[in-house]
N, C-alpha and C positions, 0 to 999 in steps of 0.2 A: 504494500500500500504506500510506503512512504515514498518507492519509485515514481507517481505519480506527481510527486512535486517537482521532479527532477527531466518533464517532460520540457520541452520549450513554450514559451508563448509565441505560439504562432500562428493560431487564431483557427486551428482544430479544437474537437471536442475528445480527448481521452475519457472513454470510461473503463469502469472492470465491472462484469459478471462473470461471480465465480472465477475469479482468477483470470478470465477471458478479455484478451485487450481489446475495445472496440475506439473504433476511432470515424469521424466524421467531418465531413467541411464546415467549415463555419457558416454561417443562416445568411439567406436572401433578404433584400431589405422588407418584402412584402411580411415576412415571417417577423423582423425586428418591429416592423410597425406592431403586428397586432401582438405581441410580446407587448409591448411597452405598453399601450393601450387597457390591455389586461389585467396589467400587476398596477396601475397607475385606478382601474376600476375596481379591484380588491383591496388595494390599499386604506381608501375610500370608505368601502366597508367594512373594515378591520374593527373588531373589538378588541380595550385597550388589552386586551390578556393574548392576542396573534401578532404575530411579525411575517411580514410578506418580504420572501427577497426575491429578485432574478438569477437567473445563469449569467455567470460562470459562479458556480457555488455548491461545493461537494457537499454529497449525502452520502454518506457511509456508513451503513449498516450493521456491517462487519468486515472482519479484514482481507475477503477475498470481491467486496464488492464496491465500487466507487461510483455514483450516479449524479448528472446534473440537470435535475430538471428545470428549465424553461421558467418557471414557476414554482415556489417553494411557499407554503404556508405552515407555519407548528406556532405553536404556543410560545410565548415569551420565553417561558421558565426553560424550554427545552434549547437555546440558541447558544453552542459552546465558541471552544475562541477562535478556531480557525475550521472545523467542517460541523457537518451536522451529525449526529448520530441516533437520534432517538426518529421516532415513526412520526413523518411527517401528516400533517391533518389534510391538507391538500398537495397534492403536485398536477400539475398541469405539462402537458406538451404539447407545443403549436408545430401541426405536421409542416415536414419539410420532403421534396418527393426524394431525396435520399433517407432519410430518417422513418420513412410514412411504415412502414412493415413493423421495423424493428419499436418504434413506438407502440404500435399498435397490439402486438402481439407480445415480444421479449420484454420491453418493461411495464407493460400491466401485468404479468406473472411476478414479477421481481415486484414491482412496489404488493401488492397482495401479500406475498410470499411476506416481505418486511411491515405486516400490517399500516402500510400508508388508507389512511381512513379515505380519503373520495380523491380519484383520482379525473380531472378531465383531460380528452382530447379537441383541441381545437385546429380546424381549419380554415386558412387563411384565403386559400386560391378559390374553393369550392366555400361562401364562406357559412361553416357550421360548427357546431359543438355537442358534444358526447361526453354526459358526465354520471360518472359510476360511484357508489358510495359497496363500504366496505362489508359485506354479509358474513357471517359464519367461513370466513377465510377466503371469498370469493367475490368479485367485485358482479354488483346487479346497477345495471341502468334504473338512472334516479329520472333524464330527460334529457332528450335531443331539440336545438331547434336549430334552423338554417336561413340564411339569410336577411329578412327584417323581422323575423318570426322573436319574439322574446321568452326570456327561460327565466326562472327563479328558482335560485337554490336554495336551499338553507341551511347549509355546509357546505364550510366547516364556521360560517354566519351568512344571515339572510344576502343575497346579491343578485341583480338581476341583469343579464349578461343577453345582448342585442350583437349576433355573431358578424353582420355588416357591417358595424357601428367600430368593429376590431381595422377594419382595414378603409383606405381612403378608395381603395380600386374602383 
């Protein structure tokens, strides 16, 4: 794990599952828009007991695993000095079409697996979102909406998320 700090900044994404190095290009601007967007609309409705960050910002689970979601929601109490390690209350990923599989499938096993309580997927190009909250070890669709269609979550606190409204396209 500690290899990981010892990677370059060079504007890839190094992860580890299971000891597994994956690595990724860095995000299109369509994808940074509705990132910012996003964590700028959860911020917003953050109760004072959550902290909202962005990527670039490890979540570590354990020591064979290193993940950095797009979006990161946990609790205050849980925010250590340099990665995270306790089960994040929300993660989010905003597809990217290199990223779109391994999001969609590899890390909602892995966030589940590390009890991450609701995880969404949002997309930017088609624009929608897909948010799952955490069941008996297994993630169940909470609501989908697409386009100017509006969603309301209520986890991991009330917010109501307008999936065109992520991007200017």
């Amino acid at each position: 794990m500690a290899d990981l700090e010892d990677f370059p900044d060079d504007g890839l994404r190094y992860e580890l599952v299971d000891g597994t190095l994956l690595v990724s290009p860095s995000p299109r601007p369509i994808h940074q828009e509705a990132l910012l967007e996003l964590a700028v609309l959860l911020r917003a409705a953050a109760t004072p007991s959550m902290k909202v960050y962005i990527a670039p910002l490890d979540w570590q689970p354990n020591d064979t695993t290193s993940l950095e979601p797009d979006v990161l929601v946990l609790r205050r109490d849980h925010v250590g000095e340099r990665r995270i390690t306790a089960p994040l209350t929300l993660a989010v990923e905003v597809l990217s079409p290199s990223t779109r599989r391994y999001d969609a499938v590899l890390k909602t096993s892995v966030y589940a697996e590390h009890g991450v309580e609701s995880y969404w997927l949002v997309d930017p190009v088609e624009p929608s979102i897909l948010a799952y909250e955490l069941k008996d070890g297994a993630y169940v669709e909470v609501g989908r909406a697409t386009g100017g269609q509006s969603l309301t979550l209520e986890k991991p606190f009330e917010v109501t998320v307008t999936p065109k409204s992520l991007v200017s396209g």
